[in-house]
N, C-alpha and C positions, 0 to 999 in steps of 0.2 A: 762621277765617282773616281778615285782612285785606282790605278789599273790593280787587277785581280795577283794577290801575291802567288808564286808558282813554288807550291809545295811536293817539294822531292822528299819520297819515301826510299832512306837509303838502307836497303838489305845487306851490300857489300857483300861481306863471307860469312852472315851470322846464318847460312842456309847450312855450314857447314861440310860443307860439300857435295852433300845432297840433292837432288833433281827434286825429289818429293817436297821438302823443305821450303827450296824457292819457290814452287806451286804455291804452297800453302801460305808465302809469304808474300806472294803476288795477292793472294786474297785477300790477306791482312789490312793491306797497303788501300786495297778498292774499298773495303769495310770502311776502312779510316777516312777514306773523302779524299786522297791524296790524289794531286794531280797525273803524278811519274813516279814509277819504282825504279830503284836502279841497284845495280850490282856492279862488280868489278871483274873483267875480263882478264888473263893472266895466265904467262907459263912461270912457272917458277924458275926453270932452268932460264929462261932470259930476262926475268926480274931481279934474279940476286944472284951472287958469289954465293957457293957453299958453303963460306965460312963468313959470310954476313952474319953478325950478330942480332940477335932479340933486340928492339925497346923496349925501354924497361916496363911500358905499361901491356907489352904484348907477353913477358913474362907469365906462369902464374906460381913462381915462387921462388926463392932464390937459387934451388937446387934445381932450376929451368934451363939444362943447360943444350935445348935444342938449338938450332939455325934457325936464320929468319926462311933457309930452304925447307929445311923438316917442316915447316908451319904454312907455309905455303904450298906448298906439295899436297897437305891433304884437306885444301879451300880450292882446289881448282876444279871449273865445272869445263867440259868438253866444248866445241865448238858445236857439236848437234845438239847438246843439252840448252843451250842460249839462244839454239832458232826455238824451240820446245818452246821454253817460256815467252820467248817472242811472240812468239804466234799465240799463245795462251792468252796475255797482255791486251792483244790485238782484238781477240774473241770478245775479250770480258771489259773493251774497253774504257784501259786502263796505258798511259802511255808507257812505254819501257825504254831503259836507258842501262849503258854500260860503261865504266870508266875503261878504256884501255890503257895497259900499262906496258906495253911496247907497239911498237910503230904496224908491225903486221896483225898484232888483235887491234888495232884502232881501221885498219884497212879494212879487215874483218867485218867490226862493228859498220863503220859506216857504206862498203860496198855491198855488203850482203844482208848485214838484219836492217840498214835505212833505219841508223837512230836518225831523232830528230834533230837533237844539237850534238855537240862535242865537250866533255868531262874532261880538264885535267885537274888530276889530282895535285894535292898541295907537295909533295913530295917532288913532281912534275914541273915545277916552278922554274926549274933553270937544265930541265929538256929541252936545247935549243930546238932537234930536227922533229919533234912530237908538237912544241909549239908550232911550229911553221906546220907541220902535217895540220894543227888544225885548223889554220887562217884557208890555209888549201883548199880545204873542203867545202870552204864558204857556206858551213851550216853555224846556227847559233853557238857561239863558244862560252862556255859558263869556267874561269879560272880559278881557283881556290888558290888561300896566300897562306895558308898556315906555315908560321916560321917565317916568315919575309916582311923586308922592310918595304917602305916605297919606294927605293933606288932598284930594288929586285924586282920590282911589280910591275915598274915602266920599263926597267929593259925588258922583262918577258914579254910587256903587251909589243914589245918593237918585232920581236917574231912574228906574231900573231898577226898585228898588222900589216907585218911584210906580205906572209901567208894571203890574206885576206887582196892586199893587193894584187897580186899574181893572179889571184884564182875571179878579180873581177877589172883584167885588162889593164890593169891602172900603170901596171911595170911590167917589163920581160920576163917570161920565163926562165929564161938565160940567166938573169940577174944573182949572184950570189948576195946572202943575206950579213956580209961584213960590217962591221959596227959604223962605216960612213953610210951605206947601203941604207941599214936600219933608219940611222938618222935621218936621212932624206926622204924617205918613205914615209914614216911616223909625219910627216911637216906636210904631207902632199893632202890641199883642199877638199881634194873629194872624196879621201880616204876616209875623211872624219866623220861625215854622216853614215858610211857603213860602219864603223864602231858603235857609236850609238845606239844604232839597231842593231847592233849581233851580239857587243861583246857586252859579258856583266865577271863583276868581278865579285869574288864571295870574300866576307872576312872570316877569319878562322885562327881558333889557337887550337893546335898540336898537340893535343892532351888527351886520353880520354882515363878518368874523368874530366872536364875542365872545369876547376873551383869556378866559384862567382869574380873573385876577386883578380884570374890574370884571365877574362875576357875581355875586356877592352871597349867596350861595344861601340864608343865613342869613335874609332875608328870608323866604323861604318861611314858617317859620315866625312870624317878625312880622305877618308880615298874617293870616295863621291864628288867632293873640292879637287883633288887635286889633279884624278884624272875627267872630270865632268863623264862619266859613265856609270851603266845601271850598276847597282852595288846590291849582295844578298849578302845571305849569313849560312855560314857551315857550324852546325851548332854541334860541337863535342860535349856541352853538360852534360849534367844533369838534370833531368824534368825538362820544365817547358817554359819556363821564365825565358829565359834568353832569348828563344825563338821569337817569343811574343812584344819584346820588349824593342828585340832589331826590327819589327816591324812598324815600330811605333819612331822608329830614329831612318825610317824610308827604303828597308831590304823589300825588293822584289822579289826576290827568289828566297827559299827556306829550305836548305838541305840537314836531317835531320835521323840518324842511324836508329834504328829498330830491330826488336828483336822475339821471337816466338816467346822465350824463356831467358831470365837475367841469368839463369843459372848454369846453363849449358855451359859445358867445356869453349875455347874461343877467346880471340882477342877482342870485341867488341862489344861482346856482350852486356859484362856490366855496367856500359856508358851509354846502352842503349835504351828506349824505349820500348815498354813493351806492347803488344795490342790496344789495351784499354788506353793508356796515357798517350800512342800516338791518335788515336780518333781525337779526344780529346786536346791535343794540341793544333791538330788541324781547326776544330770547332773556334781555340780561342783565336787564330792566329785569323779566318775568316772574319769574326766577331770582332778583333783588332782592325783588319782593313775596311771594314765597312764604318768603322767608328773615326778613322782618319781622315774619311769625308776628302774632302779636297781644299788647297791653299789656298782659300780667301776667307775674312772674318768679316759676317756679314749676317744681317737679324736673317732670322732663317724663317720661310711662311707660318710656321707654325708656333713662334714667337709673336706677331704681330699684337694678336690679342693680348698675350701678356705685357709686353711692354704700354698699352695705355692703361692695364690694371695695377702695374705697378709704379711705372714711374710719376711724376710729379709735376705740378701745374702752378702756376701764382695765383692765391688767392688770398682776397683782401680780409684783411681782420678786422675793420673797420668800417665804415660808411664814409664812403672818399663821392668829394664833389667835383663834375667834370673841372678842369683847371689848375685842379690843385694840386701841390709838387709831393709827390709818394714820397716818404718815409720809408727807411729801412723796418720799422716796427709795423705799417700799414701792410704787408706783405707777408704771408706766408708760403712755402712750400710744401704743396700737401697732396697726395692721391686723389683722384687717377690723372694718368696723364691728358687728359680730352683738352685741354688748354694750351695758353701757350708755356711753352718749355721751361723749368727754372733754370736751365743753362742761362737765362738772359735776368735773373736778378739784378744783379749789377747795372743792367742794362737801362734798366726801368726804375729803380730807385733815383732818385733827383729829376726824375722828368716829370713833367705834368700828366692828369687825368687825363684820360682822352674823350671820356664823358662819367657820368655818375657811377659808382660799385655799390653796391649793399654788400655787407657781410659776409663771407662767401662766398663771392661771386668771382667767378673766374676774370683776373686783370691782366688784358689786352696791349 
């Protein structure tokens, strides 16, 4: 079968800052069948300038004339509150995951709560030293592209790879990570099977909502091509089409924002999904990869019988005496297949009987 798609239930900051919230959204997430919950770890004073602007989709009106600091300032959960749920996650096994968005909550994340892979976020794209921190760590690195071309994608994975080599002997530590550096790493033989196995890369548009129409989804398999590595989908719609649909164009992974209430104050809210619609996304996206079966087309055992009830046999329309040369008109094509094949009509017109037919009868 097709390997099991890894559905990420993304919380982010729809917990709203709340301890209780993310509790309750870890529940959610287990409700729904999700494989991993995640959130976003963050200080705001080292995420943004104070005078960072809003986007416009984190807005909620034009007279929004908060910081992207005011707004992140009151989505920040504590470093005790994310072993909390860690540990929570753990109990009620359910996996848990953190994006960090500076280099010391990614230390955080991975020296202390033992996530299992490494989140960078799309915004992260051209992090050179958070790249490399995650090749370092030598845990599964999952990257998200929103806003990036494939010129952006492969110099990122050159960090990442750097990273990855350092952290499994392949080059010095000493080594600085300078664009000749990069190049010759990313080229190194044995580097490439640890890619494979670690890194996946998500496609993603930068919207939330994101319409139908600048999702792209045909990328998925673009960057599948071009970097031959696993590829997922970071799904900013709306609903559950997209998810279901990247799954069906070969995403392994499905990251996917959610939310208690579409209506809550918050920037993700209403691009999210709520309780009911992410069970239900998890069920089809399940139902999607089991239906992908696997890359070969081939009668499957439970066709066998069908196919000789329905396909087609030569049989004669006439009373033909051994020797004599079939006619096109002596011949028909008729159910069930128990004979031999009418692939071979052609075959068997202008050649002799091979002995008597009645009627009927299946010609050999």
């Amino acid at each position: 079968m097709s390997e099991k798609v890894l559905i990420i239930a993304e919380a982010g900051v729809n917990h709203n800052g709340s301890l209780a919230k993310a509790i309750e959204m870890v529940e959610v997430a287990i409700e729904a069948g999700a494989d991993i919950v995640k959130f976003q770890t963050f200080s705001a004073d080292k995420l943004a300038r104070k005078d960072a602007q809003l986007a416009e989709y984190q807005k909620t009106g034009d007279g929004d004339t908060r910081t992207q600091w005011d707004l992140l300032k009151g989505l920040e959960l504590s470093h005790s509150e994310f072993t909390v749920i860690r540990d929570h996650c753990k109990k009620r096994g359910i996996g848990f995951l953190s994006t960090g968005f500076d280099l010391d909550e990614l230390a955080f994340l991975i020296n202390e709560l033992h996530i299992p892979l490494v989140k960078v976020a799309s915004g992260d794209l051209t992090f050179a030293p958070m790249l490399v921190e995650a090749g370092l760590s030598n845990l599964p690195t999952i990257l998200s592209t929103g806003m990036a071309n494939l010129e952006e994608i492969e110099r990122s994975l050159k960090f990442i790879a750097f990273g990855f080599a350092v952290s499994n002997g392949l080059i010095s530590s000493e080594l600085k990570p300078t664009a000749v550096a990069l190049e010759n790493t990313f080229k190194l033989p044995a580097l490439r099977p640890i890619l494979e196995a670690k890194l996946t890369i998500l496609h993603c548009t930068t919207q939330y909502p994101a319409e139908l129409d600048i999702l792209n989804l045909q990328a998925i398999r673009v960057i599948a091509e071009r970097f031959g590595l696993k590829v997922g989908y970071s799904d900013h719609s709306a609903g559950t089409l997209a998810s279901v649909v990247a799954v069906s164009l070969g995403a392994t992974v499905i990251e996917k924002h959610f939310t208690l209430d579409k209506t809550m104050d918050g920037p993700d809210h209403a691009a999210s999904l709520d309780p009911k619609e992410l069970a239900e996304m998890v069920t089809l996206i399940r139902q999607a990869s089991t239906a992908m079966g696997e890359p070969v087309k081939e009668c499957q055992p439970i066709e066998v019988s069908n196919r000789a009830a329905v396909r087609r046999s030569l049989v004669a329309t006439r009373k033909i005496s051994a020797g004599e040369t079939i006619l096109s008109d002596d011949i028909e094509c008729r159910r069930p297949g128990a004979g031999r094949t009418s692939f071979d009509f052609y075959e068997v017109v202008g050649t002799p009987a091979t002995k008597d037919f009645e009627v009927g009868d299946y010609v050999d």
